[in-house]
C-alpha positions in Angstrom: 39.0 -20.1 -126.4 41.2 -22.3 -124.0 39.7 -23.3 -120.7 41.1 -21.6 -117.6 42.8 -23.4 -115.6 41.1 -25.6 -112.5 43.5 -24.0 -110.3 42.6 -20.4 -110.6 38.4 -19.4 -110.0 36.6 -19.9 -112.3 33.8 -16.4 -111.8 37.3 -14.5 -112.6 38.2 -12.0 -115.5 41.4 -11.0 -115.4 42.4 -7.1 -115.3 45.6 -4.9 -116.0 47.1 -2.2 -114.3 49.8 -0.3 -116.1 51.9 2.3 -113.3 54.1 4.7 -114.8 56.1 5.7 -112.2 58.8 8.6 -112.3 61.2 5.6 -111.6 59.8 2.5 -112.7 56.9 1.5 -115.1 54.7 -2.0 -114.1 52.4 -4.0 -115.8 50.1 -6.1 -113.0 47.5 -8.9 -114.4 45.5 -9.7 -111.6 43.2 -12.8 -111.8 40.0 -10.6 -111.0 38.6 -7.6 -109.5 38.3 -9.1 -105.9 38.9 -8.0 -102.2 42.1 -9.4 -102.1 43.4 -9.3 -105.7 46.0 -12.2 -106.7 48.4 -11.3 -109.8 48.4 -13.6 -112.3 51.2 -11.3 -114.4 53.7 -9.3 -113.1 56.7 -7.1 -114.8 58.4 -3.9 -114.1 61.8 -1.4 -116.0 63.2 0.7 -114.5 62.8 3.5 -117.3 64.1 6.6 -115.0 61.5 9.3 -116.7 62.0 11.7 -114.3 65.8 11.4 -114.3 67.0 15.1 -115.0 63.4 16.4 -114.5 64.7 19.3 -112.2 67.4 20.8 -114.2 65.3 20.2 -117.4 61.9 20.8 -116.7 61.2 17.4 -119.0 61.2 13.5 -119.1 65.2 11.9 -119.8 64.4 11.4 -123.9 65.9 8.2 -123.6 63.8 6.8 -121.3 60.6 8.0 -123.0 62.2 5.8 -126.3 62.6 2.7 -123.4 59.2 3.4 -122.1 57.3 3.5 -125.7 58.6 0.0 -126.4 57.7 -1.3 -122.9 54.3 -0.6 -123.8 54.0 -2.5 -126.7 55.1 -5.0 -124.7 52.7 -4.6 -121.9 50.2 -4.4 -124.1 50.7 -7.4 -125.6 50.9 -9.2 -122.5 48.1 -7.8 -121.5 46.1 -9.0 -124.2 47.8 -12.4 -123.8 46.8 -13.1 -120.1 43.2 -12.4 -121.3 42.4 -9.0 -119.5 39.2 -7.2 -120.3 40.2 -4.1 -119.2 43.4 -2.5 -119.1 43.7 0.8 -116.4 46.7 3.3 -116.8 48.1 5.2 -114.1 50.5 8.1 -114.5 52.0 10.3 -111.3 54.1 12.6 -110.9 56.7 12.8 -113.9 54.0 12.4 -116.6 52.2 15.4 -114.7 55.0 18.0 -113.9 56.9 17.8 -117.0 56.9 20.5 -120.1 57.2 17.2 -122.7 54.5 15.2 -120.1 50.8 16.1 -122.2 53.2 15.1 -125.7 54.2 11.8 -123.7 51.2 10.4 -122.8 49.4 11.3 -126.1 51.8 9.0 -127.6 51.7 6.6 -124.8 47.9 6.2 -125.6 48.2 5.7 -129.4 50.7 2.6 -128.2 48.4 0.9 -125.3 45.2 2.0 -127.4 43.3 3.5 -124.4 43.3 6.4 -121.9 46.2 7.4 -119.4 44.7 8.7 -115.9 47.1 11.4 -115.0 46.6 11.6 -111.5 47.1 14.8 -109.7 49.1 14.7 -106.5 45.9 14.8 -104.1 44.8 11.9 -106.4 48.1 9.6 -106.1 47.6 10.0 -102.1 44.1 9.4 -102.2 44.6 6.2 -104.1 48.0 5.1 -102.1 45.9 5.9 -98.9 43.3 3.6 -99.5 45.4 0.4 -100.7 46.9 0.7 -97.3 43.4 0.6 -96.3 43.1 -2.3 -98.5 45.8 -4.6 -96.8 45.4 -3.5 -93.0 42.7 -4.4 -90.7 42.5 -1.9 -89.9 44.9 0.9 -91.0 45.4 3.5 -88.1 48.3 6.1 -88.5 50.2 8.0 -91.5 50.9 6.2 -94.8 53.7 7.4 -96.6 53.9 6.8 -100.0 58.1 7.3 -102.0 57.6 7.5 -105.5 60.7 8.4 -107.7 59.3 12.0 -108.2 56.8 12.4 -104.9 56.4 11.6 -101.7 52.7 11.5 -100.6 51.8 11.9 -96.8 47.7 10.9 -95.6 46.4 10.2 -92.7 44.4 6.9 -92.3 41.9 5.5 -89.4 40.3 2.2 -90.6 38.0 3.3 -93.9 38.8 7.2 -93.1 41.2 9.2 -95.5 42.2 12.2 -93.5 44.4 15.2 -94.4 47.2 14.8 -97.1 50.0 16.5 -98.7 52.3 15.4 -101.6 56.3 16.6 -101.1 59.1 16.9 -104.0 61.1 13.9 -102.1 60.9 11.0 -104.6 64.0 9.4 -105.2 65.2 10.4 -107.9 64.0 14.3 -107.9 65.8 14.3 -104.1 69.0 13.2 -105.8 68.6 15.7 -108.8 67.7 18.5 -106.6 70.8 17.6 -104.6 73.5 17.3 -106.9 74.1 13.7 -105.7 74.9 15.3 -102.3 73.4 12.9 -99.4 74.4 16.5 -96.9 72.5 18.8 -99.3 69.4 16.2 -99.7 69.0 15.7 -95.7 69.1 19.7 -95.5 66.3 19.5 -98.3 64.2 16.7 -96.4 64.4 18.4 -93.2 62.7 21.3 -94.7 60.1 19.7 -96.6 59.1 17.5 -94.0 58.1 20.3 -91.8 55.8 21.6 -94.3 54.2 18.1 -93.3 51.9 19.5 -89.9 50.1 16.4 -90.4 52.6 13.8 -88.9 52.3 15.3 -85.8 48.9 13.7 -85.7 50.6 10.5 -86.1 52.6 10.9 -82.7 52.4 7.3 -81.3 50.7 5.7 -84.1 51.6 3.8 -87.1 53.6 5.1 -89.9 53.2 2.7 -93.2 55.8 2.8 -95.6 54.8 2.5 -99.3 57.1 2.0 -102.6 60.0 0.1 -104.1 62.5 2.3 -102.3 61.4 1.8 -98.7 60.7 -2.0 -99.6 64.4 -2.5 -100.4 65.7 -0.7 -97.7 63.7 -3.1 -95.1 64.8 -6.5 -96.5 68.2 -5.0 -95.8 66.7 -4.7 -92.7 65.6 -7.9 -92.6 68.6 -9.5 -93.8 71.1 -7.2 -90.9 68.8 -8.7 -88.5 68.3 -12.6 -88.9 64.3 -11.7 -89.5 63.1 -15.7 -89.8 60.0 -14.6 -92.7 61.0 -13.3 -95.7 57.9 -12.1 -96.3 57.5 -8.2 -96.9 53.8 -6.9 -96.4 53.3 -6.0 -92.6 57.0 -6.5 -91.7 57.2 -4.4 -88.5 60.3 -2.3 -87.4 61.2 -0.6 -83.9 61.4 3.0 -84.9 65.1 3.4 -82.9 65.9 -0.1 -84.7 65.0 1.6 -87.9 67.3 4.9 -87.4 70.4 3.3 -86.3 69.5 1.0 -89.5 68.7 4.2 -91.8 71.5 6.7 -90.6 74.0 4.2 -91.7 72.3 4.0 -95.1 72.0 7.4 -95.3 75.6 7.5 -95.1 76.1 6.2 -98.7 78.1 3.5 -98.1 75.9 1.0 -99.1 77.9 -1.9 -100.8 79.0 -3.3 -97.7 75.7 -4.4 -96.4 74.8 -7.6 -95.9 72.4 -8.4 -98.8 72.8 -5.2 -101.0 73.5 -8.0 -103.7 69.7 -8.9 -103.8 68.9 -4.8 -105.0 69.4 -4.2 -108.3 72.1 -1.5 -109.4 69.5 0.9 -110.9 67.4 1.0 -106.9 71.0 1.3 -105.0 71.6 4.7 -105.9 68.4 6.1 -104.1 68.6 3.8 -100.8 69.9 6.4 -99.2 67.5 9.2 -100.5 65.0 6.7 -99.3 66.6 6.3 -96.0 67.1 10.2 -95.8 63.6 11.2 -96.1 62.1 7.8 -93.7 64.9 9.3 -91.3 63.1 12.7 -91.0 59.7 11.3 -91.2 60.6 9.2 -88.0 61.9 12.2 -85.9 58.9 14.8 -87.3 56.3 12.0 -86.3 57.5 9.9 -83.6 55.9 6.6 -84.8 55.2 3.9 -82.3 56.1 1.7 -85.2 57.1 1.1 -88.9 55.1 -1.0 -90.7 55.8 -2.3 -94.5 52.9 -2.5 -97.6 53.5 -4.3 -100.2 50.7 -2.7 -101.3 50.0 1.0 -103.0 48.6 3.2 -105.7 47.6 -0.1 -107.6 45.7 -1.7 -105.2 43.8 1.6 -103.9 43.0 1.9 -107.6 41.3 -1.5 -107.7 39.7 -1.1 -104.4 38.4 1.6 -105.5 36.9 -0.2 -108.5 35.0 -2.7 -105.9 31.2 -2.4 -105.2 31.0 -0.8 -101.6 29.7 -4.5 -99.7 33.1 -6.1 -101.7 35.5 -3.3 -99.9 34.4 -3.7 -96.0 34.9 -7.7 -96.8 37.6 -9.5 -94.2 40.8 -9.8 -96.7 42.5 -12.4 -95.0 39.4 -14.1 -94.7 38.6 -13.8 -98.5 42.1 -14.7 -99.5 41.6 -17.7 -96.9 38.6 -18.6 -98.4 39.9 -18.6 -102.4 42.9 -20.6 -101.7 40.5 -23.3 -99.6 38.1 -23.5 -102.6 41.4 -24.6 -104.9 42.6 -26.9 -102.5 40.6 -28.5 -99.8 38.7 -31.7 -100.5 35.8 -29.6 -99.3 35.2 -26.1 -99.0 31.9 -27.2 -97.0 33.6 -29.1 -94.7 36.1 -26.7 -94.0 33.5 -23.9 -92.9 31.7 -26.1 -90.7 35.2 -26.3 -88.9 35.0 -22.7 -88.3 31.4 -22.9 -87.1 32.5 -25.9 -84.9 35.6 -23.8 -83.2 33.5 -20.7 -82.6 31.1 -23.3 -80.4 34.3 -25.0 -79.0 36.0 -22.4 -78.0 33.3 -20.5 -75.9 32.7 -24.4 -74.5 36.4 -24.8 -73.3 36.8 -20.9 -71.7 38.6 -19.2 -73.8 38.4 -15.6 -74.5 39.5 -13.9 -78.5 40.2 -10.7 -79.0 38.6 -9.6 -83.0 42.6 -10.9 -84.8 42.3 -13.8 -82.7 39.1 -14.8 -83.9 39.8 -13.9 -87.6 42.9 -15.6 -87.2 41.4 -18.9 -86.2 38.6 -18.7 -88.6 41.6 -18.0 -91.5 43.3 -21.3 -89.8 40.2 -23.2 -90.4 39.5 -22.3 -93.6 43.3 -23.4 -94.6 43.2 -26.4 -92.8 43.5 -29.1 -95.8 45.4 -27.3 -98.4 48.0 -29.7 -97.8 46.2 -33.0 -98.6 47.4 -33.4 -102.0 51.1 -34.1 -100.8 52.8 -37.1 -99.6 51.3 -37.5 -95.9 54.7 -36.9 -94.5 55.2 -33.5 -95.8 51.4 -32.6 -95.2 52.6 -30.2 -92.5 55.4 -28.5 -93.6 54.2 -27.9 -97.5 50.9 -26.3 -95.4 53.3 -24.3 -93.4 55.7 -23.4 -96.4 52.2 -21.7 -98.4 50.5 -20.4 -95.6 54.0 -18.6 -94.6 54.7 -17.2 -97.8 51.4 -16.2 -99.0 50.0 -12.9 -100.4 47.7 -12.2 -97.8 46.8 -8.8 -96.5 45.2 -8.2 -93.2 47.6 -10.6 -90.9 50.5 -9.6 -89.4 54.0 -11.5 -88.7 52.9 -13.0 -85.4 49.5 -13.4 -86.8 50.7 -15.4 -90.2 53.0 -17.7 -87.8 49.5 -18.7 -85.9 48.1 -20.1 -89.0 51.0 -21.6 -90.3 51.5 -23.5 -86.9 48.3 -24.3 -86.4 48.5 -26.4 -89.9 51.7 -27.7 -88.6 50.8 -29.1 -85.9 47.6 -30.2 -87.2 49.6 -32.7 -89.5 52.8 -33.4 -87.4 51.4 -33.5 -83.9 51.1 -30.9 -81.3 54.2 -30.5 -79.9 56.4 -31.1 -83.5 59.8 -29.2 -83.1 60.2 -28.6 -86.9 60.3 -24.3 -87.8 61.6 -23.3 -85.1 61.7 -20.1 -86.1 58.2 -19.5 -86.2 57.5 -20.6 -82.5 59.8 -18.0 -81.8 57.9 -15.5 -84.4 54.4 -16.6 -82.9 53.7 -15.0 -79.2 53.4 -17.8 -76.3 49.5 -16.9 -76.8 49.6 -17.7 -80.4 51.5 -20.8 -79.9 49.2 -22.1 -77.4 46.2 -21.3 -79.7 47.7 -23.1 -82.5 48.2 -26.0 -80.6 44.8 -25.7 -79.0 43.1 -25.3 -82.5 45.2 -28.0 -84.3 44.4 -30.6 -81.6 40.9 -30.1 -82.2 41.4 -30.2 -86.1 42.9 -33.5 -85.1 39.8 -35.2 -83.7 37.8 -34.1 -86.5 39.3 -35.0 -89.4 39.5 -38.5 -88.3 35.7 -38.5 -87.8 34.4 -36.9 -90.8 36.8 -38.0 -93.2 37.6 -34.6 -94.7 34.1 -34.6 -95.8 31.0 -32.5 -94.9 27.8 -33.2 -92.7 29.6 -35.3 -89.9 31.0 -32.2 -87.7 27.8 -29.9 -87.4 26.2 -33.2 -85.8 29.3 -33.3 -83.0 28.3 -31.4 -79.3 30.0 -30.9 -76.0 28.7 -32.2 -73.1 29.7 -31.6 -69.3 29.4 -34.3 -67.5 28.3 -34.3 -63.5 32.2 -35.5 -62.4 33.3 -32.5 -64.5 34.7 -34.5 -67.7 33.8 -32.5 -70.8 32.5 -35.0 -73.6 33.0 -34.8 -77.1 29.4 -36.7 -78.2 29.0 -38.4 -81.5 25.0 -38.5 -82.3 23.7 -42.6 -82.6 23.7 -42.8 -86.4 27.0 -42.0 -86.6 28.2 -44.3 -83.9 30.4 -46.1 -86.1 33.1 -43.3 -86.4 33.6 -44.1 -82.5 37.4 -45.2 -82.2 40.5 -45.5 -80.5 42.3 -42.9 -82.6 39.7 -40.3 -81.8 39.1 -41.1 -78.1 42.6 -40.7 -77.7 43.3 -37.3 -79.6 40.4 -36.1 -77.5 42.5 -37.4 -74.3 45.0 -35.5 -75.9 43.2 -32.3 -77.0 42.1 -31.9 -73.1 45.4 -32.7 -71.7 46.7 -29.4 -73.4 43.8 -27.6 -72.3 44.3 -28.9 -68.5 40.6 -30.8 -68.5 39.5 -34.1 -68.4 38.1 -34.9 -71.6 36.8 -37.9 -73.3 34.9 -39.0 -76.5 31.7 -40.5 -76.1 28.6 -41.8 -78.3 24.7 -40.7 -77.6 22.9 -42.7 -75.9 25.8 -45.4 -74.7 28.0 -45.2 -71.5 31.0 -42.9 -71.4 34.1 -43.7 -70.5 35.1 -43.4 -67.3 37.8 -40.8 -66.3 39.8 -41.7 -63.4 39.9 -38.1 -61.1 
């Protein structure tokens, strides 16, 4: 057997995930069951099952032939990326069709195990709780567009309230319609309002799940000059999003700005996508849209977890993976989280719960960038932390951490992304800068290396100048370089602040 990898953990077994969509079928190899799961392999078709499903009452023939040879695929792959177990998920065009029990016999003589065929209450159940999964927490309506179902739950952090699952996928909307955008907003409108539930969502969060609604907001993001290109918790105004949506809606679709980066089989159901979002948003009245990347899958695997795993922080786990494949020292960099908690409470300042997961996450990402040249230290930490698949941060959020390694590496007040002071509230920005000038006296004391900053203690002094006090047997890390990013680190904090060593006369402060 061939080693893993040093770059990917090492108490991992890799599992699969087949989805057999009404629209789309995916294979999805993640490295390990784990709070926040990382793919190793991911690969979709768009097969179009449920194509024709309405007037026929069974899957397009042709796609079943497409799908069949996908999964000999997928299961080779599968068995190539080394999973040891291999789950199957079927919704809603494997389930309502007359040919659907003859279809996924066969599928399971080609993957060589068991299709779940999940009933509707079971697709929201599991879509429900992957938006669990990636929010922290979840409060409002998740709202999950399939290509043959739409499913509706109510979510408040772990809680999975009442549900319902609606004939508005994509592609059944457009069947049932006759390609007629009029006919299929007179067939949302109705439909929705069998959907009593959203009016429990009245000024709360409506999280928009599947491939559909995914498309339709990097449109969004691409009309709008949005500076992340990153799609999990993307947040969007709720009037932004209908003037946005009733032009979609509209069909005329190859005129907007990035339509080139859909493919041509998702372009036809935009606007059924943006159809049904449209009379979600006017039944509901969401204080805001929010985007998961994350869905059926994810709820599946979460589901999968051992109850202690689920209620786990997953930023903070992710946080915590990627710092034990890059830092120098995982060790080192939790005793920097310790060491903030302390230094924070010392200097004044009050966190709110993100705030304090959000400089604990910072922390613990701290020296991912060591291995690069030292000039690009700060931007290739920015550039990862930025586009990473973590759940459980939003936009402003993200922008915190990846400033906070910024300007840990290019100084405090380094004008390079631009855009992400701008994404980052002033709050955030003066946190990271805060956070990162503390990072800076550290590192140049212990070296990157453990046991030097639990030993490292505040100290107010009678004239009011806060010490930073290195213990006697350590004396030797006193310098000028660390006295003066002390200086500094106090100057943004508006104190007087110096760096002293136990036992030996501190520098004097003139008032």
């Amino acid at each position: 057997m061939i080693a893993a990898s040093q770059g990917r953990l090492q108490d991992r077994r890799p599992v699969s995930i087949i989805d057999i969509g009404s629209n789309s079928i995916r294979l999805v190899v993640y490295e390990g069951l784990a709070r926040s799961p990382t793919m190793l392999f991911n690969e979709k078709m768009l097969a179009g099952l449920g194509r024709g499903i309405v007037s026929t009452g069974k899957l397009d023939p042709e796609a079943v032939t497409r799908a069949m040879e996908e999964f000999r695929r997928f299961r080779s792959l599968s068995e190539q990326a080394g999973a040891v177990h291999m789950h199957v998920l079927a919704t809603a065009a494997a389930r309502e069709a007359e040919n659907g029990p003859d279809f996924i016999r066969r599928a399971e003589d080609v993957l060589g195990t068991e299709v779940h065929v999940l009933s509707g209450r079971q697709e929201a159940y599991y879509s429900a709780l992957g938006v669990i999964s990636g929010f922290e927490p979840a409060n409002g309506i998740a709202g999950d567009l399939g290509g043959g179902s739409l499913e509706l739950v109510d979510v408040a952090g772990t809680t999975i309230g009442d549900g319902i699952t609606l004939p508005l996928g994509g592609l059944r909307l457009q069947d049932m319609a006759g390609n007629s955008l009029e006919v299929a907003t007179k067939i949302a409108r109705i439909e929705v309002a069998r959907a009593k539930l959203l009016k429990a969502g009245q000024g709360r969060t409506f999280y928009a799940v599947g491939g559909t609604w995914r498309n339709l907001a990097r449109l969004h993001m691409e009309k709008t000059g949005y500076p992340l290109g990153v799609m999990h918790h993307y947040e969007i105004d709720p009037a932004s999003a209908m003037s946005f949506l009733k032009q979609v809606a509209k069909g005329n679709i190859e005129r907007i700005k990035g339509i080139e980066g859909v493919s041509k089989a998702r372009r036809a159901l935009l606007p059924y996508g943006a159809i049904v979002q449209k009379e979600i948003i006017t039944a509901m009245k969401p204080s805001r849209i929010i985007v998961s990347a994350v869905g059926v899958r994810e709820g599946y695997l979460h589901s999968l977890l051992p109850a202690a795993e689920q209620t786990a922080d997953p930023l903070l786990s992710a946080c915590e993976e990627l710092a034990r494949l890059r830092s120098r020292s995982f060790t080192h960099v939790r005793e920097l989280v310790e060491w903030t908690s302390e230094s924070f409470r010392t200097f004044g300042i009050e966190e709110t719960v993100n705030e304090a997961r959000y400089r604990k996450a910072a922390c613990l990402l701290a020296d991912i960038g060591w291995r690069a040249h030292p000039e690009y230290r700060g931007t290739q930490s920015l550039n990862i932390i930025a586009h990473a698949a973590f759940l459980g941060v939003d936009h402003p959020g993200r922008a915190y951490l990846a400033l906070t390694n910024l300007f840990r590496h290019e100084g405090l007040f380094s004008g390079l992304a631009p855009a992400f002071h701008e994404l980052a509230t002033p709050r955030y920005l003066e946190r990271a800068r805060i956070l990162a000038g503390a990072m800076r006296v550290v590192y140049l004391l212990s070296a990157a290396m453990p046991g030097v900053i639990p030993q490292l203690r505040w100290r107010k002094r009678e004239d009011g100048v806060l010490a930073l006090v290195i213990p006697k047997n350590l004396s030797g890390l006193y310098g000028e370089r660390p006295a003066a990013r002390v200086t500094q680190l106090g100057k943004v904090l508006g104190l007087r602040m110096v760096l002293a060593v136990e036992g030996q006369p501190d520098v004097i402060v003139a008032k």
